[in-house]
C-alpha positions in Angstrom: -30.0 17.0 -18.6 -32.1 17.1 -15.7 -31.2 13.5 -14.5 -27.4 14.2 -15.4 -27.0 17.5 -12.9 -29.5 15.4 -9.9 -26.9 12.4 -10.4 -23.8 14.7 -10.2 -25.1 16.2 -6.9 -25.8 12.7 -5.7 -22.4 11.9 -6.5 -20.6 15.0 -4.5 -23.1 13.2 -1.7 -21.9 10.3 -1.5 -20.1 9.3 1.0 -18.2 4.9 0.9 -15.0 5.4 -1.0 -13.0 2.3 -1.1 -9.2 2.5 0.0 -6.9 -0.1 -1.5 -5.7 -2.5 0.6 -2.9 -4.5 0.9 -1.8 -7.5 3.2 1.5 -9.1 3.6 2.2 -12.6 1.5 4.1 -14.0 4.1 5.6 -12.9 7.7 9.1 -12.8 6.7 8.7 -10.5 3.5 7.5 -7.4 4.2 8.0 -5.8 0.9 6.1 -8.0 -0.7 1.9 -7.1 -0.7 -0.9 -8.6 -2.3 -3.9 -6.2 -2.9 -7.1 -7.2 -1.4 -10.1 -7.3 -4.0 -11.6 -4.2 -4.3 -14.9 -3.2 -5.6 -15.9 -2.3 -9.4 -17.5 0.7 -8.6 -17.8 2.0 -12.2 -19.9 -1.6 -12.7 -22.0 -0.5 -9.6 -22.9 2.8 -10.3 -24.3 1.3 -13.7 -26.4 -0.8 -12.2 -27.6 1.2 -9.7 -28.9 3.5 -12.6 -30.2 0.3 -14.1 -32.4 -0.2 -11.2 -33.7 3.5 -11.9 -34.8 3.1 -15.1 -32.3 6.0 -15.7 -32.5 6.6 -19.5 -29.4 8.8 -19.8 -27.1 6.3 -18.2 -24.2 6.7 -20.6 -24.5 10.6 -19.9 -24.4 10.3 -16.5 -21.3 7.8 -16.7 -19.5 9.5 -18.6 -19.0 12.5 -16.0 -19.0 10.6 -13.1 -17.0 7.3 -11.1 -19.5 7.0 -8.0 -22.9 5.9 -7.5 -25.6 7.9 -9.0 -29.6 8.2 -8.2 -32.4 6.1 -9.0 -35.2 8.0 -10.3 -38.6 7.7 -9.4 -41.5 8.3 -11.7 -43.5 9.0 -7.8 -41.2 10.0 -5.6 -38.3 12.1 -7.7 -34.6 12.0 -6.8 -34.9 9.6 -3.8 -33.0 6.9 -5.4 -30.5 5.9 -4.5 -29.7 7.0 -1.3 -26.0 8.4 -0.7 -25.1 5.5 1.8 -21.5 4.0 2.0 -20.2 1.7 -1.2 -20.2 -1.9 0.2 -16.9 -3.4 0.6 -16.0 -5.9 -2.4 -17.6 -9.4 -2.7 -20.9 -7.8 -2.3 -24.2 -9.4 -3.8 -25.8 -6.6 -4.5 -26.6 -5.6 -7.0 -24.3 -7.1 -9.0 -26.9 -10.0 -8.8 -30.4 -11.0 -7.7 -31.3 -13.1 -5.3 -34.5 -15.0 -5.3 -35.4 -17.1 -1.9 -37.9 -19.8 -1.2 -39.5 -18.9 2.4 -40.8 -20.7 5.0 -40.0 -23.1 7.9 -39.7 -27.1 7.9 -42.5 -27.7 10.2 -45.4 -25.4 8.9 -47.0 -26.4 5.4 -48.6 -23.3 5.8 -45.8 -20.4 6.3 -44.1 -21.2 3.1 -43.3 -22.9 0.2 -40.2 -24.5 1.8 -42.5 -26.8 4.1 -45.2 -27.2 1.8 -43.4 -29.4 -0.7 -41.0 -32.2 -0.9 -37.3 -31.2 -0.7 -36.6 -32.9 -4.1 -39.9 -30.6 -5.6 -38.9 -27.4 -3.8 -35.2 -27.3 -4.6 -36.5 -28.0 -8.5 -38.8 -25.7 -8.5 -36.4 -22.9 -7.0 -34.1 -23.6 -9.7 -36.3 -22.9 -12.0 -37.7 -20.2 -10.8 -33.9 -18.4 -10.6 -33.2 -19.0 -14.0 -36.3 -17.4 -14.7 -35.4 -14.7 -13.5 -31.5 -14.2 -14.9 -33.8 -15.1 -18.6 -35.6 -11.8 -17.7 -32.9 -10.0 -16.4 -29.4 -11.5 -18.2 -27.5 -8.5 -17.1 -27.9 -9.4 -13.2 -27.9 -12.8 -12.9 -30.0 -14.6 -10.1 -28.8 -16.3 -7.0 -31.3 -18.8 -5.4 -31.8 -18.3 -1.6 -33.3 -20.2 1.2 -34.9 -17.9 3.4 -35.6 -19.5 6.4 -37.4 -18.9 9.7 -34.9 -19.7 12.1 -37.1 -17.6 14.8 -40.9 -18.2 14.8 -43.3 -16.1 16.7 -46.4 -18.1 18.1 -49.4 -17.1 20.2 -48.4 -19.5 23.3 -46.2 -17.5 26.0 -43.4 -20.1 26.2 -41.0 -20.8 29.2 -39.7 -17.3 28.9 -42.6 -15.5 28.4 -41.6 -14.2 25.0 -43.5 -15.8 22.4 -41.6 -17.8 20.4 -40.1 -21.0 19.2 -36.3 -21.3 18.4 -35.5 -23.6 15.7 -33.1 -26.7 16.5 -29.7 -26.6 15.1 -30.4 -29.3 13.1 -33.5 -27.8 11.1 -31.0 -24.8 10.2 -28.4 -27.1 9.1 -31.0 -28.7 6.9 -31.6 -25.1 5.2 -27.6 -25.0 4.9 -27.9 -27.9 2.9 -30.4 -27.5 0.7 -28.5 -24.4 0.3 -25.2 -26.3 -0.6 -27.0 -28.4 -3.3 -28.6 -25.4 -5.0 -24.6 -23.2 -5.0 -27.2 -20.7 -2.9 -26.8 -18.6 0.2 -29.5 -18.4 3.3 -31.3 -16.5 5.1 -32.2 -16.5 8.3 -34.7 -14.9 9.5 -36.1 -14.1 13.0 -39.4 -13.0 14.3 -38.5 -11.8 17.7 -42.1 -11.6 19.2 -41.9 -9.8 22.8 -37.9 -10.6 22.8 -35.4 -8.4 21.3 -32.7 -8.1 18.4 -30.1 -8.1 21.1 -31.2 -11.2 22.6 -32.0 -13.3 20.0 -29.0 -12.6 17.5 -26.1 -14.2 19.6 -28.2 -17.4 19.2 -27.7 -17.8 15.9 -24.2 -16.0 15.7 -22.3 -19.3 14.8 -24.4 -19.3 11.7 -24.1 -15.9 10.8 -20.4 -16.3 10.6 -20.2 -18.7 7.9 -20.2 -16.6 4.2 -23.1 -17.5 2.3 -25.2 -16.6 5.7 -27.3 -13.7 5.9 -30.2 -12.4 8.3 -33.8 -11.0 7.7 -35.9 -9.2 10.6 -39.7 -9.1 10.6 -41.0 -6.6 12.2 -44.9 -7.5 12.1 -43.7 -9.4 14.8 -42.3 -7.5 17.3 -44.6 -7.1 20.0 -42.8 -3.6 21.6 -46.5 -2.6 23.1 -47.0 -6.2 24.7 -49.4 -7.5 22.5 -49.4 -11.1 21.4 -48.3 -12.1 18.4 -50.6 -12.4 15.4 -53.2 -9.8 17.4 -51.9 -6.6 15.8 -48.8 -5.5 13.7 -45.6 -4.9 15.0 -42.8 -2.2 14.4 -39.1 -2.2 14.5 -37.6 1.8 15.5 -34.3 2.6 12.6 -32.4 2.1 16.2 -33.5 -1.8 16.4 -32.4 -2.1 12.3 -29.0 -0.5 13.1 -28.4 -2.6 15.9 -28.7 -5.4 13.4 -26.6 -3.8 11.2 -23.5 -3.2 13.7 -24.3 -6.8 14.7 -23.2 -8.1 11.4 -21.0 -5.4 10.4 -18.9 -6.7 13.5 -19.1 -10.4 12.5 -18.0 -9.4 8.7 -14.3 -7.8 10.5 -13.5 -9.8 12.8 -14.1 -12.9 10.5 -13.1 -11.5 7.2 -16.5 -12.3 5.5 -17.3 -10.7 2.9 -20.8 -8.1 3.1 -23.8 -9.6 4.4 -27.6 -8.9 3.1 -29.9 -7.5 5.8 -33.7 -8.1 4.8 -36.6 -5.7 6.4 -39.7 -6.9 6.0 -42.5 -4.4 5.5 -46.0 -3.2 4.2 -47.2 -0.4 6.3 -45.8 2.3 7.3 -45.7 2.1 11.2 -43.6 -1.3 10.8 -40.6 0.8 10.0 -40.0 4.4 11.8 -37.5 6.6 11.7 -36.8 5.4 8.3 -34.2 8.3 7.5 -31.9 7.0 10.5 -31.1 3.9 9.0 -27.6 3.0 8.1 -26.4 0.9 5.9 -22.7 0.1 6.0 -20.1 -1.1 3.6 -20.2 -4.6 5.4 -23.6 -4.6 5.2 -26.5 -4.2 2.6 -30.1 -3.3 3.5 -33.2 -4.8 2.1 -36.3 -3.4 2.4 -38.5 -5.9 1.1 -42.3 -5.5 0.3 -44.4 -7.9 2.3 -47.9 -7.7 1.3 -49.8 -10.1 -0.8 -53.3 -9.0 -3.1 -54.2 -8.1 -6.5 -51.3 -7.1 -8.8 -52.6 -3.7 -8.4 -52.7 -3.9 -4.6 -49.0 -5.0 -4.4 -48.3 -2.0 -6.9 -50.1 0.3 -4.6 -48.1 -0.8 -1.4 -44.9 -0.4 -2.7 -45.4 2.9 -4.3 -46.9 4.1 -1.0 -44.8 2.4 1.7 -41.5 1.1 0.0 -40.4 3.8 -3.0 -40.8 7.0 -0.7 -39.1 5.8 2.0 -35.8 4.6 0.5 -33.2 3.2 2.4 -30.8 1.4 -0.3 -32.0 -1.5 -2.2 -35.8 -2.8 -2.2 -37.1 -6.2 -2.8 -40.4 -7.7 -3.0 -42.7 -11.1 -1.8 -45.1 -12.8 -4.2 -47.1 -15.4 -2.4 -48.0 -18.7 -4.8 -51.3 -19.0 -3.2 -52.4 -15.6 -1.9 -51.5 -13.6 -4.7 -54.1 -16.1 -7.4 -56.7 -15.7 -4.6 -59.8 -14.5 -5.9 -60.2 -11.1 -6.4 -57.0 -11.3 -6.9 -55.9 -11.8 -10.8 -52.5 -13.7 -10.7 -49.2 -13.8 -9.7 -46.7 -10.7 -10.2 -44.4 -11.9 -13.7 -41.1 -11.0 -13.7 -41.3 -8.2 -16.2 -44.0 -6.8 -14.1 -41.7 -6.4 -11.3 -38.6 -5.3 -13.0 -40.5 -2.2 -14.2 -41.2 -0.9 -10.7 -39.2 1.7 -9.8 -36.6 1.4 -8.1 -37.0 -2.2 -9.4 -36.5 -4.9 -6.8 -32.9 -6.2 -6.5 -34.5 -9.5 -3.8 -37.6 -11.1 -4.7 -39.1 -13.9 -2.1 -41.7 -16.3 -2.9 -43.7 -17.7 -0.1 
């Protein structure tokens, strides 16, 4: 009963209903409309209550048409937050995505340029339908998440840290992509450069559909230190920015919502946490970036991700760094899944 009156308070909350649209078939007939999809949001409140672990899910349904909280066995009645319903075509978290990271160049920053592309696109295959076995209910997109933007310890010709990836190394990640049926990410590590100057460079990308964008704020040098010599921090005002970025991309080309990934593991990497907005053209990720023992990756994302919630969470399990002695083995899927709320993008590097 408890969870049934906090979900009906959430509800009076919340604040993205979803007009129907309509558009005009043809210019000459104006009486005749075709209605723009809309979204299923009895099908996402469900799942959103999934995500909790909410028991009393038919209860809870069963009053209410809107979005309802996700529970937390830690942190009570955070979750979910009461932020706008995305508009329809969205991802989340109607399914899961699971990305391969890395860059091209590096063997070392990923799985993506450790391994032949034949390998890597097998193995990500696998490892998505691993994950839709585990979870049937929310099937499992494969990503590649790429490092479009790589922060480096040499100043550069503009004094800003780091290296831009060529067009062509993106368009490889598009069409790996493309033989997989996935979507991208790109991701950008902005070093002593900003949000605003970096995105435009990669703005004919982020107009296609199946494009979407992931920030890293370890390396944002604000305090002008090098990269790599301490961790960096993005403020909620550099993750809205991001946000309204893409938000404007998705009108004016009539995309449907894009997937906004934060990477974090400490606190000070993210603040003003409660300021962030997501909108109903764009969903926010923040996604749980340490690597350790299984109890250590536990441990951060009770204590940095869970009590800070923003609106969906996702997690990174690292092949070799996870295994490392003392560590005792890579997260399982059923491990993760029972974290609460349980991670809706999961990235292995």
């Amino acid at each position: 009963m408890g969870v049934a009156i906090f979900a009906f308070v959430y509800i009076l909350g919340f604040s993205g209903f979803v007009a129907s649209e309509y558009r005009s078939a043809t210019a000459d007939v104006a009486e005749r409309f075709i209605p723009l999809p809309e979204l299923d949001k009895a099908d996402y409140n469900a799942r959103m209550l999934a995500l909790a672990h909410v028991s009393s899910t038919t209860e809870i349904m069963s009053t209410a048409t809107t979005s309802a909280s996700v529970i937390s066995t830690t942190t009570p009645s955070l979750w979910p937050v009461p932020t706008a319903y995305p508009n329809a075509d969205a991802i989340l978290p109607f399914q899961r995505i699971v990305a391969y990271y890395g860059n091209f160049y590096s063997k070392g920053m990923g799985v993506l340029g450790e391994y032949p592309t034949d390998q890597v696109l097998a193995q990500l295959a696998s490892t998505t339908l691993m994950w839709t076995t585990a979870d049937p209910h929310t099937p499992a997109v494969p990503a590649i998440h790429y490092i479009a933007v790589v922060a480096q310890e040499s100043a550069g010709r503009e004094g800003k840290y780091i290296l831009r990836m060529p067009d062509d190394q993106i368009d490889h990640a598009l069409d790996l992509a493309n033989r997989i049926h996935g979507i991208v990410f790109l991701d950008v590590q902005v070093g002593k450069s900003t949000l605003e100057y970096e995105l435009p460079f990669l703005e004919k990308y982020l107009k296609m559909p199946k494009v979407h964008l992931a920030i890293d704020p370890e390396f944002s040098m604000k305090f002008g230190n090098r990269p790599g010599t301490v961790i960096g921090t993005f403020d909620a005002a550099d993750i809205n920015y991001a946000t309204e970025y893409l938000a404007k991309l998705v009108r004016d080309n009539q995309l449907p919502p894009k997937v906004l990934v934060v990477h974090r593991f400490t606190y000070d990497m993210v603040t003003n946490y409660k300021n962030i907005k997501p909108l109903p053209e764009v969903q926010v990720v923040m996604d749980m970036d340490g690597f350790g023992s299984k109890e250590k990756k536990y441990g951060t994302y009770n204590r940095v991700i869970a009590p800070e919630p923003v609106q969906f969470t996702g997690i990174k399990l690292f092949y070799k760094n996870d295994v490392r002695p003392p560590a005792n083995g890579l997260l399982l899927p059923a491990e993760v899944l029972k974290l609460t709320p349980a991670p809706i993008y999961i990235q292995y590097q």
